[in-house]
C-alpha positions in Angstrom: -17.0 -6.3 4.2 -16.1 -7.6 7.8 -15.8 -5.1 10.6 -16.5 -6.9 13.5 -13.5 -8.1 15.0 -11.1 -7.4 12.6 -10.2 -4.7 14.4 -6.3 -4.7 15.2 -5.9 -7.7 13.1 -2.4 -8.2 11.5 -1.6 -9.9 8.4 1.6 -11.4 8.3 4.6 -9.6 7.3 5.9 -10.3 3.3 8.9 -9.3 1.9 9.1 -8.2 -1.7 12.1 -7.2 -4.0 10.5 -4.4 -5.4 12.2 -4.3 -9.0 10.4 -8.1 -9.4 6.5 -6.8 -8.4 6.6 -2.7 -9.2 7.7 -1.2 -12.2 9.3 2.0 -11.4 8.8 3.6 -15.1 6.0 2.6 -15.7 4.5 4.4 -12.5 7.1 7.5 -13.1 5.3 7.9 -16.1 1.9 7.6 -15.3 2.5 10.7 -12.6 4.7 12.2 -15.1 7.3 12.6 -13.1 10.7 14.4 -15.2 13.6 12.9 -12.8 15.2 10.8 -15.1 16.8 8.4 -12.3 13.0 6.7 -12.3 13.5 5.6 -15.8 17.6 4.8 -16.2 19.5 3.3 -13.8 22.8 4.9 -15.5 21.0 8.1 -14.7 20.4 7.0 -10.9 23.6 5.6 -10.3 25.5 9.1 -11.7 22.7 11.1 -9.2 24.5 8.3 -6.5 21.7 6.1 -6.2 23.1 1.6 -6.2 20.0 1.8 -8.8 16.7 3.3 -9.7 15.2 5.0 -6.3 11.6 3.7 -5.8 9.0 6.3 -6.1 7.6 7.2 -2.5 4.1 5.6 -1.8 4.6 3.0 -4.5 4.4 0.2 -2.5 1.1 -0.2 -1.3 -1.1 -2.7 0.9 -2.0 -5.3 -2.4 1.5 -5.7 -2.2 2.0 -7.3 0.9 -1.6 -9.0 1.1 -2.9 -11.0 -1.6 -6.8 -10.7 -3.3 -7.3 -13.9 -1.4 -6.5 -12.9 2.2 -8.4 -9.6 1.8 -11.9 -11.9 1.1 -11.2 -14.3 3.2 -10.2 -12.1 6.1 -11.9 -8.8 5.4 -14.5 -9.6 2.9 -13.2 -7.3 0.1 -14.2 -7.8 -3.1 -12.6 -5.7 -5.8 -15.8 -3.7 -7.4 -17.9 -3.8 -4.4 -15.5 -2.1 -2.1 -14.4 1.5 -2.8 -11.8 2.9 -2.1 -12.5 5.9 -0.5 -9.3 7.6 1.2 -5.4 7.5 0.7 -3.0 8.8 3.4 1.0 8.0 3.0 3.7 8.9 4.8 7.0 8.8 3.6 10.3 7.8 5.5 13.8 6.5 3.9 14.6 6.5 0.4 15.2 3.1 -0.9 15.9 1.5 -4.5 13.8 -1.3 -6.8 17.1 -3.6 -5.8 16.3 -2.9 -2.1 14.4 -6.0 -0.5 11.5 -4.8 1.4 9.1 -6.1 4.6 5.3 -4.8 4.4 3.1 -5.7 7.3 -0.6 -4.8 6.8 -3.2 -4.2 9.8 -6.8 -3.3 10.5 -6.2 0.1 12.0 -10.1 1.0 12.6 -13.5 -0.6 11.5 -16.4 0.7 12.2 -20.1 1.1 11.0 -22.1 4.4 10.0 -25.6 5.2 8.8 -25.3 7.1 5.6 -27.7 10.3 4.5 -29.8 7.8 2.6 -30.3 6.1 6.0 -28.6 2.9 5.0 -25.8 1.2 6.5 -22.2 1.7 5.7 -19.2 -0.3 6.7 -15.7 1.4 6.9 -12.3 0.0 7.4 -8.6 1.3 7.6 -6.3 -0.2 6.2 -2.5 0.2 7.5 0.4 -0.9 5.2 4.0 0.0 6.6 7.4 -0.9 4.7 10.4 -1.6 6.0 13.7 -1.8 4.7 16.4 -4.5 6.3 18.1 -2.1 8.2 14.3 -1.6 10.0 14.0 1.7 8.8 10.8 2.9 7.7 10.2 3.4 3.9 6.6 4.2 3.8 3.4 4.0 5.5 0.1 3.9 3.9 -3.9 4.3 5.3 -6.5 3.1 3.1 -10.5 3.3 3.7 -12.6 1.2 2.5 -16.2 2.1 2.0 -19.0 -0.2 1.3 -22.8 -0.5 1.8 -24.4 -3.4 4.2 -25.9 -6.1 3.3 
């Protein structure tokens, strides 16, 4: 993994429709969530929702950056890297029908010596959401963890 330099980096903003790349059910199940809105949109549109509200924190960073940009830019490689810390905030409620802009960014990297005495690299990852009206939706902070080389 890469952490000099990437420091402050920004990936270029994506925008996603989130009802083509998330499934809202599936995820409401998986939680076991009980508000029937996440799994029928007749159910979200009589709670007054245009269609089924998006789970908050359900968009995440792999969807506005692809497996490619992460090695090539950040030298993550799915199995090495661990995933070591989740933080989300949440902001407006949106729905699956709602088009969305994520922008990732490198919001700290930095290098530790573990208790074993070998190196560690970490790196936060910052993934904010926005809808088209520029409110924010959601705003994620991953670490990464991963031994040097």
């Amino acid at each position: 993994m890469k952490v000099d330099g990437t420091k402050g980096y920004a990936f270029p903003a994506r925008e996603i429709l989130p009802e083509e790349v998330l499934s809202v059910s599936h995820f409401a199940r998986v939680v076991g969530s009980p508000d029937r809105a996440f799994y029928s949109t007749e159910v979200a549109r009589a709670a007054g929702y245009a269609a089924r509200p998006l789970p908050r924190g359900l968009p995440l960073f792999f969807n506005a950056i692809t497996e490619a940009e992460l090695l090539e830019t950040l030298g993550i490689i799915y199995g090495k890297t661990l995933a070591a810390g989740l933080e989300v905030e949440y902001g407006v409620v949106v729905t699956e029908q709602d088009p969305l802009v994520g922008q990732a960014r490198v919001a700290d990297a930095y290098e530790r010596v573990g208790k074993d005495g070998t190196l560690r690299h970490f790196l936060v990852l910052e993934t904010e959401y926005r809808n088209r009206q520029g409110d924010m939706v959601s705003r994620t902070r991953v670490t990464f963890i991963e031994r040097a080389q």
